[in-house]
Chimera marker file (.cmm) of the C-alpha trace (Angstrom):
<marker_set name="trace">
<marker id="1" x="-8.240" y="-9.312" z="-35.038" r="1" g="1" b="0" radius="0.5"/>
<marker id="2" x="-8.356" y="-7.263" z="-38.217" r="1" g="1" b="0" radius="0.5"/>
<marker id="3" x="-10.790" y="-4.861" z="-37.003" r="1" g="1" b="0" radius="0.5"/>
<marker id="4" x="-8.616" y="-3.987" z="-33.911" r="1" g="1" b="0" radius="0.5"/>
<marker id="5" x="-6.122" y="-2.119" z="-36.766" r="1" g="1" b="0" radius="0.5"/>
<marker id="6" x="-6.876" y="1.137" z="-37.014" r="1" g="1" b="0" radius="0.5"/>
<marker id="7" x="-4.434" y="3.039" z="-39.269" r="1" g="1" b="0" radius="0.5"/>
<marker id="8" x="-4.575" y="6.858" z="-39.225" r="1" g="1" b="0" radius="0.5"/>
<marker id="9" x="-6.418" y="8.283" z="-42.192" r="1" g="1" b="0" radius="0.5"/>
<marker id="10" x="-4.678" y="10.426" z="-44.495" r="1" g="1" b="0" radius="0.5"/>
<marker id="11" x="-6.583" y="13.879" z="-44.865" r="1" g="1" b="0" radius="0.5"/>
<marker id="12" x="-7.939" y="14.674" z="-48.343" r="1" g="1" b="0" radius="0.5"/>
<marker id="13" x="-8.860" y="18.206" z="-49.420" r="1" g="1" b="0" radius="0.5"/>
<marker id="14" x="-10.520" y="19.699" z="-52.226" r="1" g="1" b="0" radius="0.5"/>
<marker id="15" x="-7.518" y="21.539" z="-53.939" r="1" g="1" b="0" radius="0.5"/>
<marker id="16" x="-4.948" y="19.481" z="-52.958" r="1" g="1" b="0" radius="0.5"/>
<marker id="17" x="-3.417" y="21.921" z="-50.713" r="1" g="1" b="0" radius="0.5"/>
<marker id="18" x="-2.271" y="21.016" z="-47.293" r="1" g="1" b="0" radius="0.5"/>
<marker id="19" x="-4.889" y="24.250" z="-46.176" r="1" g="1" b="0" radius="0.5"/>
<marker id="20" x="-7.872" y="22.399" z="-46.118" r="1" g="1" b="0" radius="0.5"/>
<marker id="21" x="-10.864" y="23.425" z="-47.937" r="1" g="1" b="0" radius="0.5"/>
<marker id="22" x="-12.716" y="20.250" z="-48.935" r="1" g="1" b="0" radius="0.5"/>
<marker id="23" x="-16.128" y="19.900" z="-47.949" r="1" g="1" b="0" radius="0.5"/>
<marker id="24" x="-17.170" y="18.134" z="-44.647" r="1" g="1" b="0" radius="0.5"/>
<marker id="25" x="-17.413" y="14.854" z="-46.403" r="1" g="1" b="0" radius="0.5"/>
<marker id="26" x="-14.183" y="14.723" z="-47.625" r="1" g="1" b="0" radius="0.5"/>
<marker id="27" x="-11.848" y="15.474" z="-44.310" r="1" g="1" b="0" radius="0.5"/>
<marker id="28" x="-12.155" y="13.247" z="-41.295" r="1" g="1" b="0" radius="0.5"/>
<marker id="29" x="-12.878" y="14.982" z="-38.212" r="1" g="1" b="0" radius="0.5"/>
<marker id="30" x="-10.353" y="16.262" z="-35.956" r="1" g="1" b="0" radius="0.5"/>
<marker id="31" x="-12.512" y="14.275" z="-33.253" r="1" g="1" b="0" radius="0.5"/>
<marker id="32" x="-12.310" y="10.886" z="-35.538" r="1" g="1" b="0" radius="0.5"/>
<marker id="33" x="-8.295" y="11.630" z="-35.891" r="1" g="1" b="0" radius="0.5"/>
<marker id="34" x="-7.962" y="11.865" z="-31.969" r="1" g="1" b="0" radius="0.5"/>
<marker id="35" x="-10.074" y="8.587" z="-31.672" r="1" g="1" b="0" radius="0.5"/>
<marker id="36" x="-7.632" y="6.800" z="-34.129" r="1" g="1" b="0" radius="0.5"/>
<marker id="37" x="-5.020" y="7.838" z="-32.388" r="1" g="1" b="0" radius="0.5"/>
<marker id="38" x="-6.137" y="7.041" z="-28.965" r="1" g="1" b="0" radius="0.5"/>
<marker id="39" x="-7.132" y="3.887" z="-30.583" r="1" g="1" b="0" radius="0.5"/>
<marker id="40" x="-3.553" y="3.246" z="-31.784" r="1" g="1" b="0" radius="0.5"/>
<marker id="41" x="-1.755" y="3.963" z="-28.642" r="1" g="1" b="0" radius="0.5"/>
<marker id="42" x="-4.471" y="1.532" z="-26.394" r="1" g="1" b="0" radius="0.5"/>
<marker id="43" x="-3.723" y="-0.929" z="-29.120" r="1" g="1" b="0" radius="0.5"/>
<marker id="44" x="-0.032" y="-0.868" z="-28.672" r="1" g="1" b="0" radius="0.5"/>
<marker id="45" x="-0.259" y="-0.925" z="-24.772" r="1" g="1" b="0" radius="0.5"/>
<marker id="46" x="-2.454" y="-3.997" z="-25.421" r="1" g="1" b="0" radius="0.5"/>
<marker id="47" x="0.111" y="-5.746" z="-27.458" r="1" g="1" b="0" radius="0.5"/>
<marker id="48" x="2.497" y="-4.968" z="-25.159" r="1" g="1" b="0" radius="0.5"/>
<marker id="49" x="1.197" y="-6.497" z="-22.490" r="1" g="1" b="0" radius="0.5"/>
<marker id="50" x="0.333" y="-9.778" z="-24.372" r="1" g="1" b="0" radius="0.5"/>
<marker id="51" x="3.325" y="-9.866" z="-24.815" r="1" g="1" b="0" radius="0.5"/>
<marker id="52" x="4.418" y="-9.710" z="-21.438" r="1" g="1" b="0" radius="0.5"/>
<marker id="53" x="1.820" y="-11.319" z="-20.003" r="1" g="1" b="0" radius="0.5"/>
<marker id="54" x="2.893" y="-14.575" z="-22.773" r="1" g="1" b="0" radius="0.5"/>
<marker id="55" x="6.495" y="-14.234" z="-21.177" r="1" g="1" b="0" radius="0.5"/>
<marker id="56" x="5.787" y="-14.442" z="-17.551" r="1" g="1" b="0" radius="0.5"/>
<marker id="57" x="3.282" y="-17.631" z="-18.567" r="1" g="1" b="0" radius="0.5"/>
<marker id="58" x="6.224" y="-19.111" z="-20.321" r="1" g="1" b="0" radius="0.5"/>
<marker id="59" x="8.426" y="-18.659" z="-16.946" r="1" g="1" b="0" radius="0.5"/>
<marker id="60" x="5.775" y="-19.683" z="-14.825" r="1" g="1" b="0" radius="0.5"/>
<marker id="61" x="5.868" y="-22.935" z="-16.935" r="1" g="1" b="0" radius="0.5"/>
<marker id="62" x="9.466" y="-23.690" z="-17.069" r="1" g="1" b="0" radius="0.5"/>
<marker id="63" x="9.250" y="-23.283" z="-13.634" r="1" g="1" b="0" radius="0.5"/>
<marker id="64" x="6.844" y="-25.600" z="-13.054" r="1" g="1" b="0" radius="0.5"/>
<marker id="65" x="8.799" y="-28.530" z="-15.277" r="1" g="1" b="0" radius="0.5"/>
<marker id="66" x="11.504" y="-27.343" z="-13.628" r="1" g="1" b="0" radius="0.5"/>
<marker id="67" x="9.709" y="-28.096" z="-10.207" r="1" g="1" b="0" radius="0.5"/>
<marker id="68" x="8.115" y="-31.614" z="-11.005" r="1" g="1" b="0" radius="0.5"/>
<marker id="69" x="11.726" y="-32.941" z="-12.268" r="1" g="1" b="0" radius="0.5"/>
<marker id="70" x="13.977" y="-31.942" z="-9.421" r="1" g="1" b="0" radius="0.5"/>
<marker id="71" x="11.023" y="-33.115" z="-6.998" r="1" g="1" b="0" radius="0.5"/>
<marker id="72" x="13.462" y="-34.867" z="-4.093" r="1" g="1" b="0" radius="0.5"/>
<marker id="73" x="11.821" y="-37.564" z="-2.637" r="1" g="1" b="0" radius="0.5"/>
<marker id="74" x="10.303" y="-36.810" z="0.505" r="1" g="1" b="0" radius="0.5"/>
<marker id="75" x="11.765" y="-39.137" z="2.735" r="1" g="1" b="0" radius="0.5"/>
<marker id="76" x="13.360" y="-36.796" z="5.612" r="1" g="1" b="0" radius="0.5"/>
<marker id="77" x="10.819" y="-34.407" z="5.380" r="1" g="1" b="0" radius="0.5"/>
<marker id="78" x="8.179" y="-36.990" z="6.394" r="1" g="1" b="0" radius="0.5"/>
<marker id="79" x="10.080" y="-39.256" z="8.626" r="1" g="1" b="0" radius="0.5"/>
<marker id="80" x="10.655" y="-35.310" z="10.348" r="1" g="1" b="0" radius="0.5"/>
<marker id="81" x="7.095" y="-34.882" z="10.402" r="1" g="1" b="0" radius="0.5"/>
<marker id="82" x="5.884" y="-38.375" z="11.796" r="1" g="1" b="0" radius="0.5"/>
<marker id="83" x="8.525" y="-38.027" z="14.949" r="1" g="1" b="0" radius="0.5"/>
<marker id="84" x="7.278" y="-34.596" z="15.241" r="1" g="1" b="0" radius="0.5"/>
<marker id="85" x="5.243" y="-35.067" z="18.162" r="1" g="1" b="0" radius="0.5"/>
<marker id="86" x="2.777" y="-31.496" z="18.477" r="1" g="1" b="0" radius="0.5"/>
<marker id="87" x="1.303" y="-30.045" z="21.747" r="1" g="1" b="0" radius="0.5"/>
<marker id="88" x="-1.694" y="-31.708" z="22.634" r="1" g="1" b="0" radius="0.5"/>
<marker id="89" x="-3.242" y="-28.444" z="22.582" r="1" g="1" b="0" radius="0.5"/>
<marker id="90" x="-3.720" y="-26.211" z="19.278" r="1" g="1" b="0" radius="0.5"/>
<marker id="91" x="-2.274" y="-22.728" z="21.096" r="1" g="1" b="0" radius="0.5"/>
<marker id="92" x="-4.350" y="-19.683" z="19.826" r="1" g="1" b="0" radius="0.5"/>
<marker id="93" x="-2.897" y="-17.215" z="17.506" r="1" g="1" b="0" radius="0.5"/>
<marker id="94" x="-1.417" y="-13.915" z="19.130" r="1" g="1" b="0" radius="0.5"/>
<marker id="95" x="-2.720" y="-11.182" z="17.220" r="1" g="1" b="0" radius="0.5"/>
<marker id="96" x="0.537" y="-9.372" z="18.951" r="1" g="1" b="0" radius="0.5"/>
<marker id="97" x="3.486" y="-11.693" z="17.375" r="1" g="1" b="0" radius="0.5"/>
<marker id="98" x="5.192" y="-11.197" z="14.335" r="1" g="1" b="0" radius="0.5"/>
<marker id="99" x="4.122" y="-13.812" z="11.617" r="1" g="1" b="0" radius="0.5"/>
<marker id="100" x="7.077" y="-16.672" z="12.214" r="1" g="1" b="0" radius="0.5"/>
<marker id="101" x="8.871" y="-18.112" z="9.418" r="1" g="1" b="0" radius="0.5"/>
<marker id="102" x="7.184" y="-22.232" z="8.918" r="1" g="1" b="0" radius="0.5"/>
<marker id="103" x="11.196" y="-23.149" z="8.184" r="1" g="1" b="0" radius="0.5"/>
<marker id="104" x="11.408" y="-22.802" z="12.132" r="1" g="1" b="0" radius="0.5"/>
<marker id="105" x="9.093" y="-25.750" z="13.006" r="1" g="1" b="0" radius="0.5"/>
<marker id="106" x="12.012" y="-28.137" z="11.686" r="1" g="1" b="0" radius="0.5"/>
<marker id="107" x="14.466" y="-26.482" z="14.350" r="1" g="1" b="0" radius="0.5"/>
<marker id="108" x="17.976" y="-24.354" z="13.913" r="1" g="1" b="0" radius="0.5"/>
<marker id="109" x="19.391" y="-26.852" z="11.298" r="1" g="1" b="0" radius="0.5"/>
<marker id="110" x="16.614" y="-26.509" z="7.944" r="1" g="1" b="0" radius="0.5"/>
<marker id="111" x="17.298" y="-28.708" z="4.962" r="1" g="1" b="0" radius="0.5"/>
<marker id="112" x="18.926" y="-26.425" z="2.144" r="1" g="1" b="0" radius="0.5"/>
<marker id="113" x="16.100" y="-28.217" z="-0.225" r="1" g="1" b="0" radius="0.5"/>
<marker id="114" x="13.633" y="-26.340" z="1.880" r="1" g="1" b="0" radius="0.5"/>
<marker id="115" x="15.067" y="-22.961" z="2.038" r="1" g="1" b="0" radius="0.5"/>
<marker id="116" x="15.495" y="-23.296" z="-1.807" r="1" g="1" b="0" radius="0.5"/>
<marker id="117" x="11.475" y="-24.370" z="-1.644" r="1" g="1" b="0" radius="0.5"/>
<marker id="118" x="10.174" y="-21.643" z="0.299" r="1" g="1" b="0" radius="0.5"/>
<marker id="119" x="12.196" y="-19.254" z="-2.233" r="1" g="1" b="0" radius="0.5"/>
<marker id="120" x="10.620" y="-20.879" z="-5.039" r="1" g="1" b="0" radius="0.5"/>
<marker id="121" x="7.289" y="-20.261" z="-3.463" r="1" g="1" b="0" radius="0.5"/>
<marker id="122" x="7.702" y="-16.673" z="-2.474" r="1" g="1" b="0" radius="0.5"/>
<marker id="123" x="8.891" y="-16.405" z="-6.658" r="1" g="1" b="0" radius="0.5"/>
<marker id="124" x="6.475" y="-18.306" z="-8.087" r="1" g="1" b="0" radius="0.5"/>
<marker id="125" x="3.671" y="-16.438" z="-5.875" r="1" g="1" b="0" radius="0.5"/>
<marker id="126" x="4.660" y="-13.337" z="-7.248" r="1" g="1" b="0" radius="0.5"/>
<marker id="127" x="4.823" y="-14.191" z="-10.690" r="1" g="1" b="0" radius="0.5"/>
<marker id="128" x="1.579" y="-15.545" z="-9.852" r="1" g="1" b="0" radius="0.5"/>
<marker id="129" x="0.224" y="-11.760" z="-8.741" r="1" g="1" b="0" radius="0.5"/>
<marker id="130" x="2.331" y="-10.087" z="-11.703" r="1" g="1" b="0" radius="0.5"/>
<marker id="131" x="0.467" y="-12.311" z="-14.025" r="1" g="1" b="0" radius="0.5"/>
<marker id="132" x="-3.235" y="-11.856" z="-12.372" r="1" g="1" b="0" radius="0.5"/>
<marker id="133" x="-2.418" y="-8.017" z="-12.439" r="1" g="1" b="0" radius="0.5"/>
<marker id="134" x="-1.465" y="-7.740" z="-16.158" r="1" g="1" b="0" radius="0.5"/>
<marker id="135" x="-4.341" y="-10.475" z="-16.967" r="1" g="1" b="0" radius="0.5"/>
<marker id="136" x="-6.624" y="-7.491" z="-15.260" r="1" g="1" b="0" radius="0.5"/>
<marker id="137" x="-5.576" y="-5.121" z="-17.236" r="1" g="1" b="0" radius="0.5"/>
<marker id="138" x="-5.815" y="-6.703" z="-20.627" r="1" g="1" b="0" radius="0.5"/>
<marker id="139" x="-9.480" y="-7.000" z="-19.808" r="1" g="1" b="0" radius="0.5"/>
<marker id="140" x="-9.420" y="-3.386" z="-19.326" r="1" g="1" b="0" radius="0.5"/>
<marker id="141" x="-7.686" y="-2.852" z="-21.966" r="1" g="1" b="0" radius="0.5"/>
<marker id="142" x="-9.896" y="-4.519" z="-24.436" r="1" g="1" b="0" radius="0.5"/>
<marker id="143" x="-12.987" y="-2.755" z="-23.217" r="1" g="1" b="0" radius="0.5"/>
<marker id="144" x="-11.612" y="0.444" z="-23.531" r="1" g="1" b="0" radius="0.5"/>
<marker id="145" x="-10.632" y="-0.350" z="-27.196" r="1" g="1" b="0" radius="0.5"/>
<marker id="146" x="-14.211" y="-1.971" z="-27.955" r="1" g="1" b="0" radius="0.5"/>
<marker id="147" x="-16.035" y="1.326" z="-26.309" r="1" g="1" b="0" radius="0.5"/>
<marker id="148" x="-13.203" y="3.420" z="-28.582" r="1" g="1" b="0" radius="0.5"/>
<marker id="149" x="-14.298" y="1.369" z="-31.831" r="1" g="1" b="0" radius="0.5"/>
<marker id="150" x="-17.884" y="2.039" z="-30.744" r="1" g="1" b="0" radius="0.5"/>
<marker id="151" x="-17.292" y="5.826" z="-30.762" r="1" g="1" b="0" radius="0.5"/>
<marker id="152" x="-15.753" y="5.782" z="-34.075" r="1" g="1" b="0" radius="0.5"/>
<marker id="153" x="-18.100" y="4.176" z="-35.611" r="1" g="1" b="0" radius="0.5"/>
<marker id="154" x="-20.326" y="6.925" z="-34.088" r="1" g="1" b="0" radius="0.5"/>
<marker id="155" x="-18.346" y="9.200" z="-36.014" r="1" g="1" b="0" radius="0.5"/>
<marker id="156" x="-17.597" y="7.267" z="-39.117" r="1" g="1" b="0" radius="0.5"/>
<marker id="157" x="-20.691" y="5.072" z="-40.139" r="1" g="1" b="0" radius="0.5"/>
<marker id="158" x="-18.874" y="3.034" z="-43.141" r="1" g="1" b="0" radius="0.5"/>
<marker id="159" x="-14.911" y="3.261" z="-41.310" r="1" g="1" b="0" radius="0.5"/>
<marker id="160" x="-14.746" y="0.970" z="-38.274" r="1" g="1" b="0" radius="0.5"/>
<link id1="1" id2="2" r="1" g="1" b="0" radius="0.2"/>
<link id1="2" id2="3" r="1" g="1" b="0" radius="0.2"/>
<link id1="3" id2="4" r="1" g="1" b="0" radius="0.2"/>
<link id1="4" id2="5" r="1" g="1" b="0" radius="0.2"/>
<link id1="5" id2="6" r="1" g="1" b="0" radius="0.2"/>
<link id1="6" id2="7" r="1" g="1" b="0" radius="0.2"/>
<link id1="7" id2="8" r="1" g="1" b="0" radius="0.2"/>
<link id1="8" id2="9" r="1" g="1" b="0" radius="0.2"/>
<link id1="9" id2="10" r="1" g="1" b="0" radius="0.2"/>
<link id1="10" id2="11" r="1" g="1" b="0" radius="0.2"/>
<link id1="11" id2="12" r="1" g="1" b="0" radius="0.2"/>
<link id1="12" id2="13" r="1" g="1" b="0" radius="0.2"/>
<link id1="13" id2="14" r="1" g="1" b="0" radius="0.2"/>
<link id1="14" id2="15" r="1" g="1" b="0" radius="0.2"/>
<link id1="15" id2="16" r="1" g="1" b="0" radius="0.2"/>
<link id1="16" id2="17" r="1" g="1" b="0" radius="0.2"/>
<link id1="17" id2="18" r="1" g="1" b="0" radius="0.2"/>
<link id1="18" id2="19" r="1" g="1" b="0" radius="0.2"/>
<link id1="19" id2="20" r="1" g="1" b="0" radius="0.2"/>
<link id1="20" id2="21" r="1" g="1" b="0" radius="0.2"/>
<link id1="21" id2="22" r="1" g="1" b="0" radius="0.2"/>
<link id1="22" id2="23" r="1" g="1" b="0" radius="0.2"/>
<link id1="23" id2="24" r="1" g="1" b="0" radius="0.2"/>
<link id1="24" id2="25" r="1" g="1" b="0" radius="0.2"/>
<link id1="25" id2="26" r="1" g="1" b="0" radius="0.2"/>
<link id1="26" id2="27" r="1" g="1" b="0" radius="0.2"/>
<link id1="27" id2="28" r="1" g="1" b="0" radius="0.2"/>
<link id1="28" id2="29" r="1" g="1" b="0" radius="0.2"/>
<link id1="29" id2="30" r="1" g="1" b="0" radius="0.2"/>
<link id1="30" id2="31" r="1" g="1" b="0" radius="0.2"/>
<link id1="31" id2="32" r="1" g="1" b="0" radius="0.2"/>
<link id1="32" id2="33" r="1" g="1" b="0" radius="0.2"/>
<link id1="33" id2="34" r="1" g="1" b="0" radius="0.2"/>
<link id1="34" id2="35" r="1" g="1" b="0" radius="0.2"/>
<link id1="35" id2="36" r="1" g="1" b="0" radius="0.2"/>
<link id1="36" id2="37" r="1" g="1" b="0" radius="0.2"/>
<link id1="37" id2="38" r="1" g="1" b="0" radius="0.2"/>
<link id1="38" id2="39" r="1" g="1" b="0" radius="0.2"/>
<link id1="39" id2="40" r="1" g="1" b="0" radius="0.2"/>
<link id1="40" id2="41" r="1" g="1" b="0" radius="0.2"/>
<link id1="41" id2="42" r="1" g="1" b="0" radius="0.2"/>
<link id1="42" id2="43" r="1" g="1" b="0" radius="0.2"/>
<link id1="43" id2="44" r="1" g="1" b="0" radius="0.2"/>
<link id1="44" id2="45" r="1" g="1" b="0" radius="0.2"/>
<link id1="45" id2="46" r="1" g="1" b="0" radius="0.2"/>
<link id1="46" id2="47" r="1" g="1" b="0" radius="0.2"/>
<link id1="47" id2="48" r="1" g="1" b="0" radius="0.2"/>
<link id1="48" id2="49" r="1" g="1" b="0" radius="0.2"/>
<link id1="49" id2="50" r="1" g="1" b="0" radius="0.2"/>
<link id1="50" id2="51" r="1" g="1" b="0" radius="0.2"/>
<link id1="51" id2="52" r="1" g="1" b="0" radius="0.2"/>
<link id1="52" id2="53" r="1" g="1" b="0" radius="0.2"/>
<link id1="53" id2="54" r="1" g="1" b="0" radius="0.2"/>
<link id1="54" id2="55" r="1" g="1" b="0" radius="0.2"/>
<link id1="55" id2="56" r="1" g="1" b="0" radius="0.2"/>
<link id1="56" id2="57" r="1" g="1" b="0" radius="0.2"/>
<link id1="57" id2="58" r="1" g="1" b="0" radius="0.2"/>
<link id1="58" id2="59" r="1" g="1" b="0" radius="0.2"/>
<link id1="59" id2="60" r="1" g="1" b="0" radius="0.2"/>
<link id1="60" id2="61" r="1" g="1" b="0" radius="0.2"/>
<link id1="61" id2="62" r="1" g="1" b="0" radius="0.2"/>
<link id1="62" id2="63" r="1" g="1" b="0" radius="0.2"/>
<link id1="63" id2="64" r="1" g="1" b="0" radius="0.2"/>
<link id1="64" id2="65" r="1" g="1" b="0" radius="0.2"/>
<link id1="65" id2="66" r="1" g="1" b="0" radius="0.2"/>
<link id1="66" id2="67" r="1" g="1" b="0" radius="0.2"/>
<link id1="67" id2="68" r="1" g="1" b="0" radius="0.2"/>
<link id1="68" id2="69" r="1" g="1" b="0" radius="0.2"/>
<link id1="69" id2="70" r="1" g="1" b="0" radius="0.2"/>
<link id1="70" id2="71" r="1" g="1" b="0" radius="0.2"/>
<link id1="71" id2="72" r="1" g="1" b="0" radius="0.2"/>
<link id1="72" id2="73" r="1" g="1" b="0" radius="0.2"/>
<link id1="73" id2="74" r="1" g="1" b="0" radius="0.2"/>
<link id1="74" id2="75" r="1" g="1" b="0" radius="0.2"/>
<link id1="75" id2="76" r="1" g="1" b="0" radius="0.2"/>
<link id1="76" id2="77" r="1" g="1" b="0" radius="0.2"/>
<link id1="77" id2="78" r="1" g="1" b="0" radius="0.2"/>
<link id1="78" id2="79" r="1" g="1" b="0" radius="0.2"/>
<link id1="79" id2="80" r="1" g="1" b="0" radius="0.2"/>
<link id1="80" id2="81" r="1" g="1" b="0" radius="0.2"/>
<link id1="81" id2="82" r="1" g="1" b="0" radius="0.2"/>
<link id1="82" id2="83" r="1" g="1" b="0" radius="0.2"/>
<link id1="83" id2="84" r="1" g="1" b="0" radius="0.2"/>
<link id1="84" id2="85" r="1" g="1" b="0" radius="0.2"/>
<link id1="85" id2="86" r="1" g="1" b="0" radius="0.2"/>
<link id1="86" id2="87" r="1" g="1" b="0" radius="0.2"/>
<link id1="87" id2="88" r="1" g="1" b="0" radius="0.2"/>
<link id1="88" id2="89" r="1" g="1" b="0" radius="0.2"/>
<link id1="89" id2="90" r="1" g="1" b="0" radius="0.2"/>
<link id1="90" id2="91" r="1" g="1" b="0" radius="0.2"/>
<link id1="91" id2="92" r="1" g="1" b="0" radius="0.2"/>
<link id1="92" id2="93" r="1" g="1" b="0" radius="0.2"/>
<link id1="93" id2="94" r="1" g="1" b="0" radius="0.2"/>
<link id1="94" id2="95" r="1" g="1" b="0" radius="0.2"/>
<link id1="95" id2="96" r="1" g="1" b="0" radius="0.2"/>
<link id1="96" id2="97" r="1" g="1" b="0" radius="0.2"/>
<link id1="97" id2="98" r="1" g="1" b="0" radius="0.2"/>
<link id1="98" id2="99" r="1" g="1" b="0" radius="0.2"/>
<link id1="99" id2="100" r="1" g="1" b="0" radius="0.2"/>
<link id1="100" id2="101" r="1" g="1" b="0" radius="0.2"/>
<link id1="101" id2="102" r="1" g="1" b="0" radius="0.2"/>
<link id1="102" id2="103" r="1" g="1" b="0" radius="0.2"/>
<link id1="103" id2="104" r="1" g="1" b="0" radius="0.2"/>
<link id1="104" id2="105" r="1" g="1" b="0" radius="0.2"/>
<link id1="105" id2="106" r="1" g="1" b="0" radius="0.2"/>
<link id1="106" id2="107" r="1" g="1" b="0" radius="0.2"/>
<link id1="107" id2="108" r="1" g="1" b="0" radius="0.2"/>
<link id1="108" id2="109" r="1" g="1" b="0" radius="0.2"/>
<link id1="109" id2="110" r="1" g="1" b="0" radius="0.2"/>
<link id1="110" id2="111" r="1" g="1" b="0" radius="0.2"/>
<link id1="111" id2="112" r="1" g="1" b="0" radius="0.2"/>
<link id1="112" id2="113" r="1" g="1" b="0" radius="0.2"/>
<link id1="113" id2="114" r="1" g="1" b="0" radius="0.2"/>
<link id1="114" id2="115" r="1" g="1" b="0" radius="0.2"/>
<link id1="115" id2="116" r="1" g="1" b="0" radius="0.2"/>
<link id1="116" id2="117" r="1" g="1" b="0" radius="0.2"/>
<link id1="117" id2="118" r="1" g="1" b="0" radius="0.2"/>
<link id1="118" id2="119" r="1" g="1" b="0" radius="0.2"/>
<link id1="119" id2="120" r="1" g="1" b="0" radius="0.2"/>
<link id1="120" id2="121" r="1" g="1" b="0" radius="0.2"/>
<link id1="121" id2="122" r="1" g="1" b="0" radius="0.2"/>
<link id1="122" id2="123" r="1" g="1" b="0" radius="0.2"/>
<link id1="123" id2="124" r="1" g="1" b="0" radius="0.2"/>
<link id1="124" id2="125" r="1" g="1" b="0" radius="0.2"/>
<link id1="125" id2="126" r="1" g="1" b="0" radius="0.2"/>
<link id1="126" id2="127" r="1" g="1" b="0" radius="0.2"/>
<link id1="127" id2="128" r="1" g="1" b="0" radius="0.2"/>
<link id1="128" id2="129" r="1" g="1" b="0" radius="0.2"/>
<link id1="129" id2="130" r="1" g="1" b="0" radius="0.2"/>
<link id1="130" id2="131" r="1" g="1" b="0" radius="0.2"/>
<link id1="131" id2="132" r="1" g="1" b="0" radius="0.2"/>
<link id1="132" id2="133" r="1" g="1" b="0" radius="0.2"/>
<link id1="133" id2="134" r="1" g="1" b="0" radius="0.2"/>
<link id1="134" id2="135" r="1" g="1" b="0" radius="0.2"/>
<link id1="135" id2="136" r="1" g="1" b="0" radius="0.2"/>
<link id1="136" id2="137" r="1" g="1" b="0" radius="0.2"/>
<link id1="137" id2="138" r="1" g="1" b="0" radius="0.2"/>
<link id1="138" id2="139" r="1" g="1" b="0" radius="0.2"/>
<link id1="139" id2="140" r="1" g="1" b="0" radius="0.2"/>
<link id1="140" id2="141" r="1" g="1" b="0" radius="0.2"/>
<link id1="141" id2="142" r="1" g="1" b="0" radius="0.2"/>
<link id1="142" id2="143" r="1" g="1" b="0" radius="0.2"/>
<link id1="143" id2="144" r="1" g="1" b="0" radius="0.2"/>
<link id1="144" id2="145" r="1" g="1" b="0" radius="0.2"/>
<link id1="145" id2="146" r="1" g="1" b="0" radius="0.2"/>
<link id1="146" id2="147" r="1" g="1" b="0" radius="0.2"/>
<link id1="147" id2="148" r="1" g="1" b="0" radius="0.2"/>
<link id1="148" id2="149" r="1" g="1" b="0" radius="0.2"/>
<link id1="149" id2="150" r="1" g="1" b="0" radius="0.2"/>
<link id1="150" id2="151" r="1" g="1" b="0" radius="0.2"/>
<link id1="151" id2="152" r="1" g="1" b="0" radius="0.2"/>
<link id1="152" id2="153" r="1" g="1" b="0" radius="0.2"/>
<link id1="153" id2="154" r="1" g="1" b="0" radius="0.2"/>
<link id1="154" id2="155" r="1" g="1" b="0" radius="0.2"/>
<link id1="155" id2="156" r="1" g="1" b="0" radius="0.2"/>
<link id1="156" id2="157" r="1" g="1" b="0" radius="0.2"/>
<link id1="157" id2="158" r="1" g="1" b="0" radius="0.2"/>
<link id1="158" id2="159" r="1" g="1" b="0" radius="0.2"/>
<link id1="159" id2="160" r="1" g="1" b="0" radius="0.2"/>
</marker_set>
């Protein structure tokens, strides 16, 4: 990870004035500068969404633990689903309706533990996307800093 750090290069001149004046050899482009700098900021971004990105993991995680230990055992839900007794028929799908809720196939009175499931799901789906999204744009992230180191090494042979 040590060639990710880029620190901004000091400009030398000739006379030790801040008016230039050195030869080409001795400043660093303007062009190189604006690289560096570019190259900074991406690097930062990146950071900060590792960062993130670690967070939401760690969340998704606990949540998970979380999950597996308060696991209720099943026991209404499938007694509820064995008396169920289904139309003989699978009805086709109305392209017209409104998607229905899946808490309604139990009837009016839905087990809190479900409602508290269902939450948990709609959650845990979106930290789900929220973590796929920033995972996407770490990848960018790091391409656009490898084509950046590229182009400064372009520019400075001996510096990246």
């Amino acid at each position: 990870m040590e060639d990710l750090v880029c620190p901004l290069a000091v400009l030398p001149t000739a006379g030790g004035d801040r008016e230039g004046g050195g030869s080409r050899s001795d400043c660093v482009s303007m062009a190189a500068l604006d690289l560096r700098a570019e190259l900074d900021s991406l690097l930062l971004r990146l950071l900060g969404d590792l960062e993130e990105l670690e967070g939401k993991r760690a969340v998704l995680n606990a949540r998970v633990e979380e999950g597996v230990r308060s696991q209720p055992t099943p026991t209404f839900l499938s007694s509820a689903l064995r008396r169920r007794k289904g139309p003989t028929k699978t009805p086709e799908p109305q392209s017209s309706e409104a998607p229905r809720d899946p808490l309604n196939w139990f009837g009016i009175l839905v087990p809190h533990s479900l409602r508290q499931a269902q939450a948990s799901f709609r959650d845990g789906l979106q930290l789900a996307a929220d973590i796929a999204s920033l995972q996407n744009r770490i990848d960018w992230g790091r391409s656009q800093l490898r084509g950046l180191q590229e182009k400064l090494k372009q520019l400075e042979p001996g510096a990246a």
